[in-house]
C-alpha positions in Angstrom: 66.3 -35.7 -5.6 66.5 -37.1 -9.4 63.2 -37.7 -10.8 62.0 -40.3 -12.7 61.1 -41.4 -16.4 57.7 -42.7 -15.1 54.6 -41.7 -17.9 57.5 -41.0 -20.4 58.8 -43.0 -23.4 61.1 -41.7 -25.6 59.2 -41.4 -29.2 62.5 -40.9 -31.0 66.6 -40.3 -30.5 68.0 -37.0 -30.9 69.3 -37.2 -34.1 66.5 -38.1 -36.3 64.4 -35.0 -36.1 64.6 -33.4 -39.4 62.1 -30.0 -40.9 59.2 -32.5 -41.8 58.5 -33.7 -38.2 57.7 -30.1 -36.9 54.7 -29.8 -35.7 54.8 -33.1 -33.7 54.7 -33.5 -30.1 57.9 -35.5 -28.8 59.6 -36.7 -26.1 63.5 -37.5 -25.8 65.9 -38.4 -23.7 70.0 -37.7 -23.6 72.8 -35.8 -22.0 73.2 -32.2 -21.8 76.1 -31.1 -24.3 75.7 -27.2 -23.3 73.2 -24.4 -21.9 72.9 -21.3 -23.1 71.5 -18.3 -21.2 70.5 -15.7 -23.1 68.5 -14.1 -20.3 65.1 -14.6 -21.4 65.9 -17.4 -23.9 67.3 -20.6 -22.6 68.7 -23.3 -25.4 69.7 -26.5 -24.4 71.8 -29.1 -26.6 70.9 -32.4 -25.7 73.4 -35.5 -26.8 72.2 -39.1 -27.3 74.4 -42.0 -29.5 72.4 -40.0 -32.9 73.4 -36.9 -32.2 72.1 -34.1 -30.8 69.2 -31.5 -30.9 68.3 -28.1 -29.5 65.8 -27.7 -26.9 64.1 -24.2 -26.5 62.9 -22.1 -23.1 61.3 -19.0 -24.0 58.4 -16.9 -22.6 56.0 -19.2 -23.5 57.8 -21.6 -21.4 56.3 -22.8 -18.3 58.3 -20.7 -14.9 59.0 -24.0 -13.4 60.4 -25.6 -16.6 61.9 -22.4 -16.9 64.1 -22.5 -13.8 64.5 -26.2 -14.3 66.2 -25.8 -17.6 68.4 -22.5 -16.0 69.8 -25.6 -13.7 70.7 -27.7 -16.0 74.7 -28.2 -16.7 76.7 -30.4 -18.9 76.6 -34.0 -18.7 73.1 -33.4 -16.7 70.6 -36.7 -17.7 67.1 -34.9 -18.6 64.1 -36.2 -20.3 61.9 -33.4 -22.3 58.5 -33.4 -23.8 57.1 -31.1 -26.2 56.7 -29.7 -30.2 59.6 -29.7 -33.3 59.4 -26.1 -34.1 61.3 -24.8 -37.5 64.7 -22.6 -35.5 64.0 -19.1 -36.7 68.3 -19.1 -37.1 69.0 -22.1 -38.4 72.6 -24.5 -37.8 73.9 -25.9 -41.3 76.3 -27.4 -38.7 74.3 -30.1 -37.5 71.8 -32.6 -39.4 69.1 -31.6 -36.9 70.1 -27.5 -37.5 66.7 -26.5 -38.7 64.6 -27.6 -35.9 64.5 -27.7 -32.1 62.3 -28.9 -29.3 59.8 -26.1 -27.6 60.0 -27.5 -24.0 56.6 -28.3 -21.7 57.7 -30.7 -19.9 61.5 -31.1 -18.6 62.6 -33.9 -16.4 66.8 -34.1 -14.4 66.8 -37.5 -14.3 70.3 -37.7 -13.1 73.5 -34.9 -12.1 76.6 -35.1 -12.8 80.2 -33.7 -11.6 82.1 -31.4 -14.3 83.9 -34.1 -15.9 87.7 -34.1 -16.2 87.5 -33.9 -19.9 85.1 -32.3 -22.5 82.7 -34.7 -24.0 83.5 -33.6 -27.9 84.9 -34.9 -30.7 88.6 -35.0 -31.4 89.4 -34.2 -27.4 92.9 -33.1 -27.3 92.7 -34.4 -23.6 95.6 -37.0 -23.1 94.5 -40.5 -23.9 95.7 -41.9 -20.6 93.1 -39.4 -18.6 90.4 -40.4 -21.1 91.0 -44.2 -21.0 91.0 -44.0 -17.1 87.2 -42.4 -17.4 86.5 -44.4 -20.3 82.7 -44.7 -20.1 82.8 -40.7 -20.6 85.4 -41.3 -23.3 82.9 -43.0 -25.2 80.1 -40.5 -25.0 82.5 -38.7 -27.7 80.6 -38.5 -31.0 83.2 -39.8 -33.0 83.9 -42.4 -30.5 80.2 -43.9 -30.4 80.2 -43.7 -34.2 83.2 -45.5 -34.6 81.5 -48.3 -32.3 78.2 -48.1 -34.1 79.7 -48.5 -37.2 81.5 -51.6 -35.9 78.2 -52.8 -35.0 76.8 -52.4 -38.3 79.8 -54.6 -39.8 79.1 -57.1 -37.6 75.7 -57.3 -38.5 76.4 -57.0 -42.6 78.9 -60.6 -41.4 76.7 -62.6 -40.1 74.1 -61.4 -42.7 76.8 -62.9 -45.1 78.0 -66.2 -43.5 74.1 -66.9 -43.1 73.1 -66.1 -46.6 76.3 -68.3 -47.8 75.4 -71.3 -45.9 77.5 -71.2 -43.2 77.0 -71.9 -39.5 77.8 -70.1 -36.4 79.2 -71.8 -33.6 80.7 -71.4 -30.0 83.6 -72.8 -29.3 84.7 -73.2 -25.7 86.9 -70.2 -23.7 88.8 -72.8 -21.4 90.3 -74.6 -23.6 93.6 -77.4 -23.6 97.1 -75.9 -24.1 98.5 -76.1 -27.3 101.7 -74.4 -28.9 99.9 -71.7 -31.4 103.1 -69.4 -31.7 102.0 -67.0 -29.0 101.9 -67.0 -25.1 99.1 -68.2 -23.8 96.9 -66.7 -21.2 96.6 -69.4 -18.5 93.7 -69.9 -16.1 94.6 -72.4 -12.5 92.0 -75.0 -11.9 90.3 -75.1 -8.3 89.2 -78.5 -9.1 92.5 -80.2 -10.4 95.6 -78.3 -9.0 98.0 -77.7 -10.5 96.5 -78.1 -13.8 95.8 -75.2 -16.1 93.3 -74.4 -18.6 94.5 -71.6 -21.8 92.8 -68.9 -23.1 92.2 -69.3 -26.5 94.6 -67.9 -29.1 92.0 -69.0 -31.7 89.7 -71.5 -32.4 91.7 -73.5 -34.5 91.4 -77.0 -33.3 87.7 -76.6 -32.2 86.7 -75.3 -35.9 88.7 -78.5 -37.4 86.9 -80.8 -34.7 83.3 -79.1 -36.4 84.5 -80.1 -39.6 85.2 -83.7 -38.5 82.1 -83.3 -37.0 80.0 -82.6 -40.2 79.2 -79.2 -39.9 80.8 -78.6 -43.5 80.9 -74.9 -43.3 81.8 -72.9 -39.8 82.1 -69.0 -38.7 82.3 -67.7 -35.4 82.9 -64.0 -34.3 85.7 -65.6 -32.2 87.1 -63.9 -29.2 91.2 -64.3 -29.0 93.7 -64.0 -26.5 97.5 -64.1 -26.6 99.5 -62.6 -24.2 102.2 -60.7 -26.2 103.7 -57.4 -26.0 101.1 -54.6 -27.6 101.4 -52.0 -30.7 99.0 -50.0 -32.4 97.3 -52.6 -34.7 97.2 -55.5 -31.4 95.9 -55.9 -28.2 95.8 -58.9 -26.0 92.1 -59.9 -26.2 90.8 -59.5 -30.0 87.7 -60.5 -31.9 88.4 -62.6 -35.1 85.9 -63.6 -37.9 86.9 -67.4 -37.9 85.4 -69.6 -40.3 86.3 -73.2 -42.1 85.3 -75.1 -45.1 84.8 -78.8 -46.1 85.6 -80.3 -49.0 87.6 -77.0 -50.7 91.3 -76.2 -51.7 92.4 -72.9 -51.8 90.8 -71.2 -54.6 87.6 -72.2 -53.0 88.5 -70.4 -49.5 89.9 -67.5 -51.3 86.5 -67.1 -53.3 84.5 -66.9 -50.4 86.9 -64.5 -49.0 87.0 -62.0 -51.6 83.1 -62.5 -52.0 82.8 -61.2 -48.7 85.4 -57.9 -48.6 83.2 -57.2 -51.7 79.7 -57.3 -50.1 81.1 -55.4 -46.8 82.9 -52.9 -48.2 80.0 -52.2 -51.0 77.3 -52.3 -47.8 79.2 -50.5 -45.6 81.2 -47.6 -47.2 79.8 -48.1 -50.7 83.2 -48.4 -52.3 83.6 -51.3 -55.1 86.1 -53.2 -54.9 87.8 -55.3 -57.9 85.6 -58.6 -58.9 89.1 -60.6 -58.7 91.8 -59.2 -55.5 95.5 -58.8 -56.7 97.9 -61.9 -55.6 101.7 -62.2 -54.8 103.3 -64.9 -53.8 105.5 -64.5 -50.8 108.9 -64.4 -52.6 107.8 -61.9 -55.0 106.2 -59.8 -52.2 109.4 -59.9 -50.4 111.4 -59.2 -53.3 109.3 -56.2 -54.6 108.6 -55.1 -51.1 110.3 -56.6 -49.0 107.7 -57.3 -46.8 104.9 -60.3 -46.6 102.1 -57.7 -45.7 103.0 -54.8 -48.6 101.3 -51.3 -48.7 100.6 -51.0 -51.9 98.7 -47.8 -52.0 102.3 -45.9 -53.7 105.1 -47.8 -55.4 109.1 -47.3 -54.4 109.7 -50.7 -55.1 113.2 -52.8 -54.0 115.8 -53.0 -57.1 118.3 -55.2 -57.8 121.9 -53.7 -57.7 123.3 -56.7 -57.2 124.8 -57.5 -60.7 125.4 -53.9 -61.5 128.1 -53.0 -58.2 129.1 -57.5 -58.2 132.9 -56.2 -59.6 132.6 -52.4 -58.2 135.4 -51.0 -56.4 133.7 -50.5 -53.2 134.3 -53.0 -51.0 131.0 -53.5 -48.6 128.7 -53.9 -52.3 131.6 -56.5 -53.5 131.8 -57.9 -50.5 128.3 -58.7 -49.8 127.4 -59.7 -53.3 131.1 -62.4 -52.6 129.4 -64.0 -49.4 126.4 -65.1 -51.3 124.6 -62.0 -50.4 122.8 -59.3 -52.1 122.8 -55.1 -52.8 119.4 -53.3 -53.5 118.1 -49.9 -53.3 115.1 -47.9 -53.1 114.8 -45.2 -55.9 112.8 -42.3 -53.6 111.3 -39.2 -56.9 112.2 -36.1 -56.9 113.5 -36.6 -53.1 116.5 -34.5 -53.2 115.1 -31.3 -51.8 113.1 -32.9 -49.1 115.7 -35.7 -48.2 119.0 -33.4 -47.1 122.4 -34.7 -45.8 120.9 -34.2 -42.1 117.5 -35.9 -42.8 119.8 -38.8 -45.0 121.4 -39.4 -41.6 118.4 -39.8 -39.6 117.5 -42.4 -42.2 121.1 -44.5 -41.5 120.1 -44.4 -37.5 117.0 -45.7 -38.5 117.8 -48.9 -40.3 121.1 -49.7 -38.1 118.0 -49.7 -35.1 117.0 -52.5 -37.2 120.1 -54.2 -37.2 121.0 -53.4 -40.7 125.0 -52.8 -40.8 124.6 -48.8 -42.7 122.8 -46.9 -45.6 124.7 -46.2 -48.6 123.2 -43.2 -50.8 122.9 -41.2 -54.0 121.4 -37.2 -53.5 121.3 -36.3 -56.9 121.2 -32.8 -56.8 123.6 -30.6 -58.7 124.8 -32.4 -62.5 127.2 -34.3 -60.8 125.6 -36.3 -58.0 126.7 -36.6 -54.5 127.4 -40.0 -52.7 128.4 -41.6 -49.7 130.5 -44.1 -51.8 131.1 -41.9 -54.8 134.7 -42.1 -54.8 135.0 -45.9 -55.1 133.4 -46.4 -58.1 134.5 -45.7 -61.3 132.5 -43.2 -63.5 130.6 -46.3 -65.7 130.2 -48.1 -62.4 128.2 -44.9 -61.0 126.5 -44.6 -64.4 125.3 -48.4 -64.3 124.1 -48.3 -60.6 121.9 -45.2 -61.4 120.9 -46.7 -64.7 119.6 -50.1 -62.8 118.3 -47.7 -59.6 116.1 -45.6 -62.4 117.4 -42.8 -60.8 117.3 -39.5 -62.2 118.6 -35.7 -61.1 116.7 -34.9 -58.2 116.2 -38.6 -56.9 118.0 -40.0 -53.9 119.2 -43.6 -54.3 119.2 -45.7 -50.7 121.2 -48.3 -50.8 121.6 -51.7 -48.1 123.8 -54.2 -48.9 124.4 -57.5 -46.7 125.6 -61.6 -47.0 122.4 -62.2 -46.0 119.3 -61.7 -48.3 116.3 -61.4 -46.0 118.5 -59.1 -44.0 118.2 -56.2 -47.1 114.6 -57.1 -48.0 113.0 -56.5 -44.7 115.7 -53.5 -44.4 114.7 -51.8 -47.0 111.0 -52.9 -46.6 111.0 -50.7 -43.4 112.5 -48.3 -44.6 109.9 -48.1 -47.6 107.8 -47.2 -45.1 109.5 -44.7 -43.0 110.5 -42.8 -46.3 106.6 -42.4 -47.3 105.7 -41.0 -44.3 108.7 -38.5 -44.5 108.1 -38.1 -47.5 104.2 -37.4 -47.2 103.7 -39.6 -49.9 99.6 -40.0 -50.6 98.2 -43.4 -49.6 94.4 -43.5 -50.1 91.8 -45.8 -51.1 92.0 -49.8 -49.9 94.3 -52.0 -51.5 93.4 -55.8 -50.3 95.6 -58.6 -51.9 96.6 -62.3 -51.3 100.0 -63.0 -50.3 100.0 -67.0 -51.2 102.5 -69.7 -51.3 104.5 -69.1 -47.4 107.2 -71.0 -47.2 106.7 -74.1 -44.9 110.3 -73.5 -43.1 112.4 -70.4 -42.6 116.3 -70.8 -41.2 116.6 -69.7 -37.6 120.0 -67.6 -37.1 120.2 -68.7 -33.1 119.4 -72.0 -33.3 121.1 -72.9 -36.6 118.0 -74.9 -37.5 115.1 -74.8 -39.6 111.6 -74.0 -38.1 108.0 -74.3 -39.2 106.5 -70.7 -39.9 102.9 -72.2 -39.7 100.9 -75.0 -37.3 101.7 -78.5 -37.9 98.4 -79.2 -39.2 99.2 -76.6 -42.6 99.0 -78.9 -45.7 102.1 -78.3 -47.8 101.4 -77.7 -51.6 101.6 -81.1 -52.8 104.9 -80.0 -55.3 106.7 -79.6 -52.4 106.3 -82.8 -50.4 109.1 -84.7 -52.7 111.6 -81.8 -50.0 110.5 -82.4 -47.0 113.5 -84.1 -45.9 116.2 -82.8 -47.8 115.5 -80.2 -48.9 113.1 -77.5 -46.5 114.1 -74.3 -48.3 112.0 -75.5 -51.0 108.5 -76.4 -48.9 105.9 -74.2 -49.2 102.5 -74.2 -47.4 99.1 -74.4 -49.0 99.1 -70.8 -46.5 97.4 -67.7 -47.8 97.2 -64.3 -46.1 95.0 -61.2 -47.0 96.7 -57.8 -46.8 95.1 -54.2 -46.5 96.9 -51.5 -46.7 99.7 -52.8 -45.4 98.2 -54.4 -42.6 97.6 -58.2 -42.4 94.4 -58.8 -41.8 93.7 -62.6 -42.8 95.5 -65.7 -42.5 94.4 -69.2 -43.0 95.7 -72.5 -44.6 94.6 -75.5 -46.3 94.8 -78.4 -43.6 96.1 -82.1 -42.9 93.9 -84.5 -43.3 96.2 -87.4 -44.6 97.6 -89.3 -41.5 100.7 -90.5 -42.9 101.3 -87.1 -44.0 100.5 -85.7 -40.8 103.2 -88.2 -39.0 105.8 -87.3 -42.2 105.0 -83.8 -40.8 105.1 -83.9 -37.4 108.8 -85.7 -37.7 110.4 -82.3 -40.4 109.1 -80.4 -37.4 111.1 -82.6 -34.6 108.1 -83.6 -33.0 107.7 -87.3 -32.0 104.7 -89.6 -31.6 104.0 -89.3 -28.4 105.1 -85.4 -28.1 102.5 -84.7 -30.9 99.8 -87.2 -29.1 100.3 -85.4 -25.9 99.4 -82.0 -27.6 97.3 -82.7 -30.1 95.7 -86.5 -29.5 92.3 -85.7 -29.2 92.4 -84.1 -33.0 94.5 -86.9 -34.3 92.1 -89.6 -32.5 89.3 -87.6 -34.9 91.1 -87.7 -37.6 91.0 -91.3 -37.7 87.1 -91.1 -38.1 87.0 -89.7 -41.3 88.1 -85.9 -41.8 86.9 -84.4 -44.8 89.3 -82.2 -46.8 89.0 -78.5 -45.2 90.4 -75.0 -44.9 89.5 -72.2 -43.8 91.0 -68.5 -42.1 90.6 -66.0 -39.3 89.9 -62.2 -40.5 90.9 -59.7 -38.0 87.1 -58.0 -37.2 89.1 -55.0 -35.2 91.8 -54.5 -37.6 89.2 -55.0 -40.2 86.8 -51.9 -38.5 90.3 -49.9 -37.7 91.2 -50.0 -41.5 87.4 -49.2 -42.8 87.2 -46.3 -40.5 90.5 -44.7 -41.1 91.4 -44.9 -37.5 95.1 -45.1 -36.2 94.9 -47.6 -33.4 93.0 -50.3 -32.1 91.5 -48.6 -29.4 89.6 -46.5 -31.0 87.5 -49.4 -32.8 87.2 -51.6 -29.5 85.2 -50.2 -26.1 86.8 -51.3 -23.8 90.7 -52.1 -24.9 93.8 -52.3 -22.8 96.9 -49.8 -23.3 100.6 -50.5 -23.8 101.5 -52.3 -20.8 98.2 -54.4 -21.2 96.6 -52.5 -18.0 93.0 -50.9 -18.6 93.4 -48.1 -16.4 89.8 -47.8 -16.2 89.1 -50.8 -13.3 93.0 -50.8 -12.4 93.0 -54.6 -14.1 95.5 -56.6 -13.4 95.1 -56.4 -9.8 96.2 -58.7 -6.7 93.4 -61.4 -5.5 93.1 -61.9 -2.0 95.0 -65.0 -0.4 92.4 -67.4 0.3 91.9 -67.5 -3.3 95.1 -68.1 -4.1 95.0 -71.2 -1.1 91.9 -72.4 -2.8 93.7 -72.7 -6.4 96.6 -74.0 -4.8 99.0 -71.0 -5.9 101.8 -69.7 -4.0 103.5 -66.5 -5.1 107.3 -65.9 -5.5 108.8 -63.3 -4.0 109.5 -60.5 -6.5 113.0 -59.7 -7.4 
């Protein structure tokens, strides 16, 4: 029968004891990590969320504590009272390695089953086993710190927000369906069937209501839903520091932003980061990197071939750059003895499974260098192409070529990526920057139209208004993003407060009156009380803890997080209801194809 705690209180965790504290009596509580029976010496590592520390049976042990402690197996609960004694072999292993606990009074509060994993850090067990016994999973060291350390961010935030004036508000869960550029989660009504609350995808209309509302400065640690396919760096519920501002334009948004990277990184991990953060605009981000959320950590940036191959003999370069398009390149250093012929191939598959047409490349190797279009171009042609590329013996040149611009950039922007990871190219440190000036539109290939990259409510810069009817390749949004080693982790946007600007809007998106009244009424009806000008943005908090921590994937920043096929295989959710309460929200299944 387990015993109980009763005339016990812990006096301090496991982890804490250091060489001054011997000598005091103590009493802690925890999990057994492993016994060891050395016949007549017993030692006991006992696990809490600080650590751990070594409990000692000897002679001078009590018999009954004795045999108590030769029970004891891993995962056992235990409580044990008695001295910090100074180990006569001490563990430089472990912050508490020069102490450990002489036993007189040892409690099983609980026993336990051999679990179906070890509970140590790094487990080499396969995620999906750990994820199914996930409250064992997060008895891991590493795994607890991780979530501690999240907890400690979260606390240095809302130090922050407080200190700078802003406050913290709960915006409702069951909320109005709005297009937000996601799937939303949807929720039947018992009451009103046939009618459907939405999760929310963010808090966006609530925080721009509480700015209406006089509130002047908003954050919430926001929880998010959208129901879209998963990767590393997403999952379908997410926590995301939301906040908006009265009475700012973007510098002022961006100022607090930065102010408050700087304080939690400095806090946290004690790294400094730079007093102003680096800014692109979008075009030039694509252009250099071809990507709007650049790693920036190494360089291999995108180069213009373009008017170097215009009049070469090879006809996909001439070609491309005669339908309006464009030829770039990525110059990859000193690549030619890692990237061979073989690995060059694997590259090509790569990029035509993103849709680009083929890779054309340089593997400068011997004097003369080798190409996969060598023998179209004449020798200055080959000469100018290198010149342009910055390439060099022992380079290899990459090359994508297409009538369509975008096409190449994001291309080669993937491919960027792939090649630094073959090429184990160093990326340390944490490189934030501001990607600014989105464009408001971007041309949609199936539909043969032009579609709005951002909500309707995103103020366009005011340069840009004079095109919003004849010319939308030449909008761009008041839009802002913060980047982090090549993950996005901030986006936000100066809003529409003007109404007639907001109607001029709504109609270069398609939408009519009463389409935009039906979706968004109750904010416009607000806006007709007096909206102050306002901005604001939503930070990531899990990417944010994922990239401070050094972690690979969500799920090991977040205790309790779904996998792949959005399934936690830990309480087998989704699972079927019964019918009756289906009947009670008046649903009726479909037969399944």
């Amino acid at each position: 029968m387990a015993e109980t705690i009763k005339g016990l209180r812990r006096t301090a965790y496991c982890g804490t004891f250091r060489e001054e504290h011997a000598g005091q009596e103590v009493t802690v509580f925890g999990w057994v990590q492993r016994q060891r029976d050395l016949g007549q010496l017993i030692f006991v590592d006992l696990r809490d969320r600080t650590g751990i520390v070594q409990l000692a049976f000897d002679q001078d042990t009590d018999k009954a504590v004795f045999e108590k402690a030769f029970s004891l197996r891993s995962e056992y609960v235990v409580a044990a009272r008695g001295k910090v004694r100074v180990r006569s072999s001490r563990n430089t292993e472990i912050p508490t390695g020069d102490i450990e606990i002489a036993v007189e009074e040892l409690r099983i509060l609980n026993k336990a089953e051999t679990p179906p994993f070890e509970i140590v850090e790094n487990c080499s067990t396969a995620e999906a086993t750990r994820l199914k016994y996930r409250y064992l999973d997060l008895r891991r060291p590493d795994l607890q710190s991780n979530i501690l350390m999240r907890h400690r961010i979260v606390k240095v935030i809302r130090d922050f927000f407080d200190k700078n004036g802003f406050i913290e508000l709960e915006t409702p869960m069951l909320i109005k369906s709005t297009p937000e550029g996601a799937r939303d989660f949807l929720v039947p009504s018992r009451l009103h069937q046939g009618e459907f609350y939405a999760l929310p995808q963010s808090p966006q209309l609530y925080k721009q209501l509480s700015m209406v509302a006089g509130f002047d400065r908003y954050v919430q640690l926001a929880r998010c839903f959208r129901d879209e396919d998963l990767r590393a760096d997403r999952q379908p519920e997410f926590t995301q520091i939301d906040l908006e501002m009265s009475f700012v334009d973007v510098e002022d948004v961006l100022a607090v932003g930065e102010d408050f990277m700087r304080t939690l990184f400095k806090e946290v991990l004690d790294v400094q980061l730079p007093d102003a953060l680096p800014r692109l605009k979008y075009n030039d981000a694509m252009e250099r990197y071809g990507s709007d959320k650049p790693d920036t950590r190494f360089g291999m940036e995108i180069i213009d071939l373009t008017d170097a191959v215009k009049n070469c003999g090879f006809g996909v370069f001439a070609s491309a750059v005669q339908g309006g398009g464009t030829v770039r390149c990525l110059t990859a250093k000193g690549a030619a003895s890692t990237l061979s012929r073989k690995e060059i191939d694997k590259l090509t598959e790569f990029v035509r499974g993103i849709g680009a047409k083929g890779l054309a490349w340089v593997r400068w190797v011997e004097d003369t260098p080798a190409s996969s279009f060598g023998k179209f171009l004449t020798e200055e042609e080959m000469t100018a192409l290198l010149t342009t590329a910055g390439a060099e013996k022992g380079d290899v040149v990459l090359v994508v070529a297409d009538t369509v611009k975008k096409h190449v950039l994001t291309t080669l922007g993937a491919l960027r990526l792939e090649l630094a990871n073959k090429l184990e190219i160093p990326r340390e440190g944490f490189n934030l920057l501001w990607i600014t000036e989105f464009p408001f539109f971007e041309w949609d290939e199936e539909s043969q139209t032009w579609v709005a990259m951002h909500h309707p409510f995103t103020s366009p810069l005011d340069e840009s208004i004079p095109y919003l009817d004849t010319d939308p390749d030449k909008v761009y949004a008041k839009a802002y993003d913060l980047v982090l080693n090549g993950i996005e982790l901030a986006s936000g946007s100066i809003r529409i407060t003007d109404p007639d600007l907001q109607n001029h809007m709504f109609s270069a998106l398609g939408l009519s009156q009463e389409e935009a009244q039906q979706k968004f009424g109750f904010l416009l009806d607000a806006f007709r009380y007096g909206a102050p000008p306002h901005g604001g943005m939503g930070i990531g908090l899990d990417r944010l803890v994922m990239q401070m921590l050094g972690a690979t994937t969500l799920r090991d920043v977040i205790a309790y997080p779904k996998v792949q096929n959005m399934t936690e295989p830990m309480t087998d959710c989704p699972s079927v209801v019964d019918d009756q309460q289906l009947v009670d929200l008046g649903i009726t299944l479909l037969p399944q194809e």
